[in-house]
C-alpha positions as CSV (number, residue, x, y, z in Angstrom):
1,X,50.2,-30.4,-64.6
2,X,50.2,-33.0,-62.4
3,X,50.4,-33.1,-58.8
4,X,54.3,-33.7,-57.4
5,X,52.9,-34.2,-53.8
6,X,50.4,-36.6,-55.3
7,X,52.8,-38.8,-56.9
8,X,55.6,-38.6,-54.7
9,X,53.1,-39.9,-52.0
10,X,52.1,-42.9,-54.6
11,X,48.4,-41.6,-54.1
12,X,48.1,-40.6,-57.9
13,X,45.6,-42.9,-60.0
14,X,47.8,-45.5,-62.4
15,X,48.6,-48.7,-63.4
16,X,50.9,-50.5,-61.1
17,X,51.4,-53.3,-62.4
18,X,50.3,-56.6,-64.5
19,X,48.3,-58.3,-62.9
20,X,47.0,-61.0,-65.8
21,X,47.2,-62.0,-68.9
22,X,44.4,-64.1,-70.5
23,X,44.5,-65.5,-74.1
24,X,42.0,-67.6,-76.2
25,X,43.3,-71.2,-76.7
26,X,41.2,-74.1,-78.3
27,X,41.2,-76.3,-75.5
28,X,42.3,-74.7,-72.2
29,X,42.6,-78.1,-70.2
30,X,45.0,-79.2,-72.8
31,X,46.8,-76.1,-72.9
32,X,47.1,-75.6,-68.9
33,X,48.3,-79.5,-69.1
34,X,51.1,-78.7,-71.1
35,X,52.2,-75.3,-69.1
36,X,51.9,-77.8,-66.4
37,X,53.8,-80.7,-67.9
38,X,56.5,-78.9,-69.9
39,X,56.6,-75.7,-67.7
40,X,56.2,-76.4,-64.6
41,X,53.4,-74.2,-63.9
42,X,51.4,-74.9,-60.9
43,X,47.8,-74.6,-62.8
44,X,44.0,-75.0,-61.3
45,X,40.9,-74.9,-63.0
46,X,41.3,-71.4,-64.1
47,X,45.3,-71.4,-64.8
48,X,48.1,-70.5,-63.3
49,X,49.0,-67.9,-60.5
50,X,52.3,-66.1,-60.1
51,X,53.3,-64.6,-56.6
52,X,56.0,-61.8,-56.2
53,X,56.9,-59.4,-53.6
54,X,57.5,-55.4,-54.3
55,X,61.3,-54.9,-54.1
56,X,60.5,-51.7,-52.0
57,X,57.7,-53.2,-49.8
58,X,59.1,-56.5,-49.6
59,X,56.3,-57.8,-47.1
60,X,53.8,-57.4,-49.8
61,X,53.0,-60.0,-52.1
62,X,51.0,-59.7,-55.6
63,X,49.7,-61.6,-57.6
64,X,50.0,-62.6,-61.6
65,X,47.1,-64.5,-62.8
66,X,47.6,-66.7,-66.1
67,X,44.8,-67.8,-67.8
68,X,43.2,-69.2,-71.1
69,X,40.4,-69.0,-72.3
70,X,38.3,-70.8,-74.5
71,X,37.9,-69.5,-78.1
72,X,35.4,-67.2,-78.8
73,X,34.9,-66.3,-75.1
74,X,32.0,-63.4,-74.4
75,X,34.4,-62.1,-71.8
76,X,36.8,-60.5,-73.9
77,X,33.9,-59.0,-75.8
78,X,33.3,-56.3,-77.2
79,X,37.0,-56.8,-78.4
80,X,38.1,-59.0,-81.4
81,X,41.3,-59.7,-80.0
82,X,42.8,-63.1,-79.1
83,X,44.0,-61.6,-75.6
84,X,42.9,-59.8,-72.5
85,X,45.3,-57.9,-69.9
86,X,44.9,-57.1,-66.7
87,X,46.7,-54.1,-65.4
88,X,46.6,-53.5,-61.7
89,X,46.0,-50.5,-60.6
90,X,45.8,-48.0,-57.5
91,X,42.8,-45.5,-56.7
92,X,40.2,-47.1,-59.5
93,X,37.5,-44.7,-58.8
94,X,39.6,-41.6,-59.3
95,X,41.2,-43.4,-62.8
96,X,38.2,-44.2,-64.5
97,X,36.7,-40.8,-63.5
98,X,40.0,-39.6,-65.4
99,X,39.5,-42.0,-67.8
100,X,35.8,-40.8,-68.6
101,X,37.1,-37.0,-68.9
102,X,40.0,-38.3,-71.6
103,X,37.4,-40.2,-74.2
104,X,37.9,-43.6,-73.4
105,X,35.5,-46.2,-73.4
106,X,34.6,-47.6,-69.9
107,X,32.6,-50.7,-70.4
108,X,31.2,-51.2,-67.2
109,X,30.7,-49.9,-63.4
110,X,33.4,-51.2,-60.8
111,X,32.8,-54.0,-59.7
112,X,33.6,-55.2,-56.0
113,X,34.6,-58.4,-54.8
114,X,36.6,-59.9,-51.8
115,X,39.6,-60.1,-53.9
116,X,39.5,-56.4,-55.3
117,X,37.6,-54.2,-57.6
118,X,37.3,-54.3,-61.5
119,X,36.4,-52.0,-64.5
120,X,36.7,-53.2,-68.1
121,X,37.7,-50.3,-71.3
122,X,38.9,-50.1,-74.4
123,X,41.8,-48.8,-75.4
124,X,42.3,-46.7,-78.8
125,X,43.4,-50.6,-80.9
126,X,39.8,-52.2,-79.9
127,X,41.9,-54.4,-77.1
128,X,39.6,-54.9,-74.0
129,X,40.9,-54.1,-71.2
130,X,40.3,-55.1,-67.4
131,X,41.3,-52.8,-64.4
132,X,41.6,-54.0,-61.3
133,X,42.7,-52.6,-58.0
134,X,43.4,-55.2,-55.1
């Protein structure tokens, strides 16, 4: 049984949010060109970033990152899949430690940068996972 006091304070260790989605494509320039072109999406070298604000924190703003890939990418490995996501998350030590007692298959140690911390897994489909906690 979870603990109430835990969640109710929004301390428990979960997913948040989205906070990418990356995808293989043959030729990323051309693809982020034509999200660009057709879209509208403001895109950079490595896609495109989508800002939002928390409807209950409304002076926080987060961030969606949208990016291809090129095919055949080594950073979606070990997975097969055509697609990564990125969930964001809150208190990543204390989830992958609960991750790690439930079975599942943490691919790496977190990982700090100035921009957050991230952890790849895998979930039970062979879909890679990254983690990543701002």
């Amino acid at each position: 049984m979870e603990d109430t006091k835990n969640l109710s304070e929004g301390t428990s260790p979960k997913v948040t949010g989205i906070g990418g989605i990356f995808f293989f494509s043959d030729n990323p320039q051309e693809t982020r060109e034509w999200y660009a072109k057709n879209l509208g999406f403001e895109v950079n070298e490595w896609g495109a970033t989508f800002e939002s604000r928390k409807s209950n924190k409304p002076d926080e703003i987060e961030s969606l990152q949208w990016s291809p890939f090129k095919m055949g990418d080594e950073y979606f490995s070990p997975s097969k899949k055509d697609f990564m996501i990125n969930y964001r998350v809150q208190h990543i030590e204390e989830l992958v430690k609960k991750l790690k007692e439930n079975g599942v298959t943490v691919l790496d140690s977190i990982a700090t940068y100035d921009y957050g911390k991230f952890v790849h897994i895998m979930d039970g489909e062979g879909n890679k996972i990254e983690l990543w906690e701002p």
